[in-house]
C-alpha positions as CSV (number, residue, x, y, z in Angstrom):
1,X,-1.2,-17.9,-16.7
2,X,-0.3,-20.5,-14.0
3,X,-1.3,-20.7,-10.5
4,X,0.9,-19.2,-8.2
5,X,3.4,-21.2,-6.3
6,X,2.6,-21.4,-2.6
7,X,6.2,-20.0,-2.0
8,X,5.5,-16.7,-3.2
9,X,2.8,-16.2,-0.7
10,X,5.2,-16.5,2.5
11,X,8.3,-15.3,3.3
12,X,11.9,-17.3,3.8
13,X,12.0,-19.1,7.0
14,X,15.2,-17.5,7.8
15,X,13.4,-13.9,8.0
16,X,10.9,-15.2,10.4
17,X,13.0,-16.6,13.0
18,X,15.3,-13.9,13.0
19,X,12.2,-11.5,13.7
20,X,11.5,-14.1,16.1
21,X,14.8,-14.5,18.3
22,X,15.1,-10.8,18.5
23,X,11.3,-10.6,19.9
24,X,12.7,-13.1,22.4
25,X,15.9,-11.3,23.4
26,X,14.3,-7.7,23.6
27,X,11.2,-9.0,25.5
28,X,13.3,-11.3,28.1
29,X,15.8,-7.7,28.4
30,X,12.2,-5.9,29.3
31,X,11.0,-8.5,31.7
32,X,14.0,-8.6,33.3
33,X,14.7,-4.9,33.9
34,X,17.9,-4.9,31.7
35,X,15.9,-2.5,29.9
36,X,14.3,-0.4,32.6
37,X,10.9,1.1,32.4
38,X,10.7,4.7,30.3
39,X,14.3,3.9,29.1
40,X,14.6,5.2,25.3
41,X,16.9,3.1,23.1
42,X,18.4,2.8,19.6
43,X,16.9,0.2,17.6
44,X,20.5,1.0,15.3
45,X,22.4,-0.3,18.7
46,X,19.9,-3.0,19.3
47,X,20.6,-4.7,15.7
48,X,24.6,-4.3,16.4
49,X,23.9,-5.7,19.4
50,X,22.0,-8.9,18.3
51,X,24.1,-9.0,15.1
52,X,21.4,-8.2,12.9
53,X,19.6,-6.0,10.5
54,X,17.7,-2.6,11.4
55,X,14.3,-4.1,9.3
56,X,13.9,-7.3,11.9
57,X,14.7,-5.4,14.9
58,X,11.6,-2.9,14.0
59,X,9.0,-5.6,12.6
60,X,9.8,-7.1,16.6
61,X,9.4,-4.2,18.3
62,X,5.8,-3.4,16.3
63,X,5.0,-7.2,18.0
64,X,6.1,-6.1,21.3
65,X,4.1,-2.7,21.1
66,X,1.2,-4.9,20.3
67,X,2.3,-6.7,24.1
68,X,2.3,-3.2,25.8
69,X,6.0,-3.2,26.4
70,X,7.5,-0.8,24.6
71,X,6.8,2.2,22.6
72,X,8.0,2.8,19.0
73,X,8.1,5.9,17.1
74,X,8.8,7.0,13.3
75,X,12.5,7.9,14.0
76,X,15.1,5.0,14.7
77,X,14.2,4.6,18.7
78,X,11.5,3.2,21.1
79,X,10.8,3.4,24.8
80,X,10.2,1.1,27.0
81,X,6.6,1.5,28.2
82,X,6.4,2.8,31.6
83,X,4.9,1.3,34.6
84,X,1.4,1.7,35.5
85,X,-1.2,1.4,38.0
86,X,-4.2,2.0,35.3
87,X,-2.3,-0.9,33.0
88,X,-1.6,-3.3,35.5
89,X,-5.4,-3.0,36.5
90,X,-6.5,-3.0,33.0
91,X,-4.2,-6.5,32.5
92,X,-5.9,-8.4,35.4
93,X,-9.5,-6.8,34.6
94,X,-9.4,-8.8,31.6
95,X,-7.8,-11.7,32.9
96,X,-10.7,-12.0,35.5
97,X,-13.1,-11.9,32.7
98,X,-11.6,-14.3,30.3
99,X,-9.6,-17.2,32.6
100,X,-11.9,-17.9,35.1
101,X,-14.5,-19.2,32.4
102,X,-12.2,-21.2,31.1
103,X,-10.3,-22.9,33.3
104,X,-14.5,-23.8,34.8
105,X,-14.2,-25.8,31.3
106,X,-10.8,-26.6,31.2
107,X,-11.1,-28.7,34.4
108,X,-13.6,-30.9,32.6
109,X,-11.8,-31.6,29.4
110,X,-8.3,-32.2,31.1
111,X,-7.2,-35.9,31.1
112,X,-5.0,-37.6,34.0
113,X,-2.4,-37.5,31.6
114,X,-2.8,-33.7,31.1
115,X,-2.8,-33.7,34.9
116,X,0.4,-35.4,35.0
117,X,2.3,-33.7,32.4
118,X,1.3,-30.1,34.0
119,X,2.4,-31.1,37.8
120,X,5.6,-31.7,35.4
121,X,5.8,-28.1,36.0
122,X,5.6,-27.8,40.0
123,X,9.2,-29.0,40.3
124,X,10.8,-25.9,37.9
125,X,9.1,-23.2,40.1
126,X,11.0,-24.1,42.9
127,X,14.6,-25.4,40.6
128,X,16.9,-23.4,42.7
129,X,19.5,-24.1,39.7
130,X,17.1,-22.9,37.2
131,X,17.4,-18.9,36.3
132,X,14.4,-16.9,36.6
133,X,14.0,-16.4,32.8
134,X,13.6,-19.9,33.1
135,X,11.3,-20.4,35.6
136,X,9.0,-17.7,34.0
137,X,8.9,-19.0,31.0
138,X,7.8,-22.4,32.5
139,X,5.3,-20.4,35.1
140,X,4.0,-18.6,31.2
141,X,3.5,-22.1,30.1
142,X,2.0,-23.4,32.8
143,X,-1.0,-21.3,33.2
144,X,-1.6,-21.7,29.1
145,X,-1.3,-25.3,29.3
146,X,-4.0,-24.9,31.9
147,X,-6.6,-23.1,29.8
148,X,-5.9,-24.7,26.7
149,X,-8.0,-27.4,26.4
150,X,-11.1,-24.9,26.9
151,X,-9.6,-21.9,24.4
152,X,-9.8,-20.8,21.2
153,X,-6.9,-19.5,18.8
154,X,-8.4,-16.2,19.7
155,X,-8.1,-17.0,23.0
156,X,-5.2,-18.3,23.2
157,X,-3.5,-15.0,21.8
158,X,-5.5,-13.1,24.1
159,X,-4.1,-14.9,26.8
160,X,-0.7,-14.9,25.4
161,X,-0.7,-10.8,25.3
162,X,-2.2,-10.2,28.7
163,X,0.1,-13.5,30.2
164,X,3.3,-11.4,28.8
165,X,1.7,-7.9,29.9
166,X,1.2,-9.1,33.5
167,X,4.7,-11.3,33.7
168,X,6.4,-7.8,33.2
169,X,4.7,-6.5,36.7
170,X,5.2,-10.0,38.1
171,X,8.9,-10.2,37.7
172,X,9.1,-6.8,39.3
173,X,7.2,-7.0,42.1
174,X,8.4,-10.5,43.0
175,X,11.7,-9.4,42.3
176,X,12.7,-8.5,46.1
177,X,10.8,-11.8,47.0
178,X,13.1,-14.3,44.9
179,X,15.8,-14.1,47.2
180,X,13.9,-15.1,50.4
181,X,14.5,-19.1,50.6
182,X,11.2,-20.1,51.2
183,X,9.6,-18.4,47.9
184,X,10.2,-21.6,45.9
185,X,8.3,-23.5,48.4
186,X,5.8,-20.8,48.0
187,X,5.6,-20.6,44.4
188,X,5.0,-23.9,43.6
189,X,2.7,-24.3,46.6
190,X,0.4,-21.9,45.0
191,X,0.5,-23.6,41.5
192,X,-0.1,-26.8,43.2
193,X,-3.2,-25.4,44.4
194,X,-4.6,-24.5,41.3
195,X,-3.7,-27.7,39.8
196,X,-5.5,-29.3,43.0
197,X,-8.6,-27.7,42.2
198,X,-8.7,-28.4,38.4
199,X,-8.2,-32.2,39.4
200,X,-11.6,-32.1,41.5
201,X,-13.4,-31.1,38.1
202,X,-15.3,-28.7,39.8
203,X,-15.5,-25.3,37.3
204,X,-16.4,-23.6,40.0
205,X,-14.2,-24.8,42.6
206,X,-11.5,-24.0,39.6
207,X,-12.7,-20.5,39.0
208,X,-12.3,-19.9,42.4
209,X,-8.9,-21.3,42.9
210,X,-7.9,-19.0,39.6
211,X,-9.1,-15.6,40.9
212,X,-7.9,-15.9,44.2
213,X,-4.6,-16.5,42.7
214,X,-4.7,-13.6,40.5
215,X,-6.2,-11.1,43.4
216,X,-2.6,-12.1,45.4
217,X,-0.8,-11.3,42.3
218,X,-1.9,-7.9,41.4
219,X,-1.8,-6.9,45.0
220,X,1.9,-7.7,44.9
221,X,2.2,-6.1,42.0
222,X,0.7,-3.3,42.6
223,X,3.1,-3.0,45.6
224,X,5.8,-3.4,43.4
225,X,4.8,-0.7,41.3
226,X,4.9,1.7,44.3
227,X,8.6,0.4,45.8
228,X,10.1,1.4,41.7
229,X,8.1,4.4,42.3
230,X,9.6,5.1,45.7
């Protein structure tokens, strides 16, 4: 017999993106609140909605369950995953004992060019003609960009799960701070910070700059949890 083409190993290109888009639609309805937290929904109307089949729509939601955002069952529904204190603790636990390590590293393998390509991304935060799926997704990228130097592919899709975990309680709790006309100034004030302290290649002077960052975050967040709550 023949060796087996490398085709019948993978599947059509076509299948995969589709899979792909609807992970991107369902997640950015999530992080958004379209979908509100504990919501059930059809995964039937989901695929009519997104002009697709049923089979992609529940191969993206098993990747999403994997992110902690919703929760599927054997029937044709999920949930959304509900909000929680003991998650969003869990989330930044981790993060404090993965990304301070290394972005200590990070800040001695980034270039000036790296430098200058990632305080590319200072301006979007504060884009006041930019939506805020926008401006997340460049915030997401941001803080990768910053750790990738020092990561591994393991790392990396660590950091992608927790990233997407925490932006869901970010989004919330910043939610009623978006409108107030000084938050742009804000938010890419504290991203120049961080960047400020990578550029003195000084791990810890990096490590520091990254959990203080994250403390402010999860005490905002856990604020926002208790405002939904209220």
């Amino acid at each position: 017999m023949g060796e087996p083409t490398t085709a019948s190993f993978v599947r059509p290109v076509q299948s995969v993106s589709v899979v792909d888009s609807v992970i991107k639609e369902v997640r950015r309805a999530i992080l958004s609140g379209s979908l509100r937290p504990g919501q059930p929904f059809s995964l039937r109307e989901i695929a009519e909605q997104l002009g697709v089949s049923f089979i992609p729509v529940r191969e993206a939601l098993h990747h999403l369950e994997g992110q902690g955002l919703v929760i599927t069952s054997r029937g044709k529904s999920a949930t959304v995953a509900p909000l929680s204190h003991a998650d969003l603790r869990a989330v930044y636990r981790l993060r404090r004992q993965i990304e301070p390590e290394l972005i200590g590293r990070a800040s001695l393998l980034l270039t000036d060019a790296d430098h200058t390509r990632l305080a590319g991304y200072l301006p979007v935060f504060a884009d006041a003609a930019l939506g805020m799926d926008e401006i997340y997704e460049a915030h997401h990228e941001f803080h990768l960009e910053l750790l990738r130097p020092a990561a591994t592919p393991w790392d990396l899709r660590t950091l992608e799960m927790l990233g997407r975990a925490a932006e869901r309680y970010i989004r919330l709790s910043f939610g009623g701070l978006d409108a107030d006309p000084d938050e742009p100034h804000r938010r890419e004030q504290a991203h120049s910070v961080l960047l400020e302290a990578v550029r003195r290649r000084d791990p810890g002077a990096a490590a520091h700059a990254l959990l203080e960052h994250l403390d402010t975050n999860e005490r905002i967040a856990q604020r926002g949890i208790d405002a939904v709550a209220d």
